[in-house]
C-alpha positions in Angstrom: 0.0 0.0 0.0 2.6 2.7 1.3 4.6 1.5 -2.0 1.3 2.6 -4.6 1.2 5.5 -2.2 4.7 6.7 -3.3 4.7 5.6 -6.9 0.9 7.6 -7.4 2.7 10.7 -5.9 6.2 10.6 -7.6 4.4 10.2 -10.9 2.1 13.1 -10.0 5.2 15.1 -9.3 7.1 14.3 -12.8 3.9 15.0 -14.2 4.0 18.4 -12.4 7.6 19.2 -13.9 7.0 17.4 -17.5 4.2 20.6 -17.8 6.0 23.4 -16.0 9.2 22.3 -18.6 6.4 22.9 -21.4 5.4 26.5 -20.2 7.5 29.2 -22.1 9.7 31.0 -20.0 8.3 34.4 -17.8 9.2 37.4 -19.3 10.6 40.3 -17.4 8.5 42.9 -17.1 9.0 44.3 -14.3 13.1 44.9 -14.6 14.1 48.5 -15.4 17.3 49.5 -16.8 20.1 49.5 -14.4 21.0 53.5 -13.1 24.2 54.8 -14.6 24.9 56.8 -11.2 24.2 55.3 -7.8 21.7 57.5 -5.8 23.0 60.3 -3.9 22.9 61.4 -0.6 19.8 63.1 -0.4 18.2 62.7 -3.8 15.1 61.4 -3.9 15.1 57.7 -4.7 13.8 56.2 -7.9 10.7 54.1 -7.5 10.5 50.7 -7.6 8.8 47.5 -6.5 9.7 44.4 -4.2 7.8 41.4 -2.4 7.2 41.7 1.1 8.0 38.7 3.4 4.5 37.8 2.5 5.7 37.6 -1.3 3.0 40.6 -1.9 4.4 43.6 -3.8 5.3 46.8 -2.4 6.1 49.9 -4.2 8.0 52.7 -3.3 5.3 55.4 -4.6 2.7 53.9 -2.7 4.5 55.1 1.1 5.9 57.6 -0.6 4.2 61.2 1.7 2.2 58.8 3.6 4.4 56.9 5.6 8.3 57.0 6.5 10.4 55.5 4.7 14.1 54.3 5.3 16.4 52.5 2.4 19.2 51.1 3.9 21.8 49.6 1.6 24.0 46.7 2.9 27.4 46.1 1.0 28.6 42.4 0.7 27.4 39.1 1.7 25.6 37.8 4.4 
């Protein structure tokens, strides 16, 4: 039993990937082109969007007069 068990969900999962390998790849839409400066002290930061640690998205324009808002940049690796 515990044998059909695994075999019924390994082929459920191949099937899984055999039709994710048949989607066409995501396009970007949501990438802008890279900044030729790095922002300044000061300046007014260029809007953009991210996923909360929900995975919902959150834009920059949105808080933006409402709310405070803090950008902290961190160099290197964690």
């Amino acid at each position: 039993m515990i044998k059909t068990v695994r075999t019924v969900v390994l082929l459920l999962l191949l099937g899984q990937l055999w039709v994710m390998a048949q989607q066409p790849p995501a396009k970007a839409t949501d990438v802008e082109t890279p900044r030729k400066a790095p922002v300044q002290i000061g300046e007014t930061a260029p809007d953009f969007t991210l996923n909360d640690e929900e995975g919902r998205k959150v834009q920059l324009a949105a808080a933006r007069g409402k709310m405070p808002v803090v950008l902290v940049f961190y160099r290197g690796w964690w």
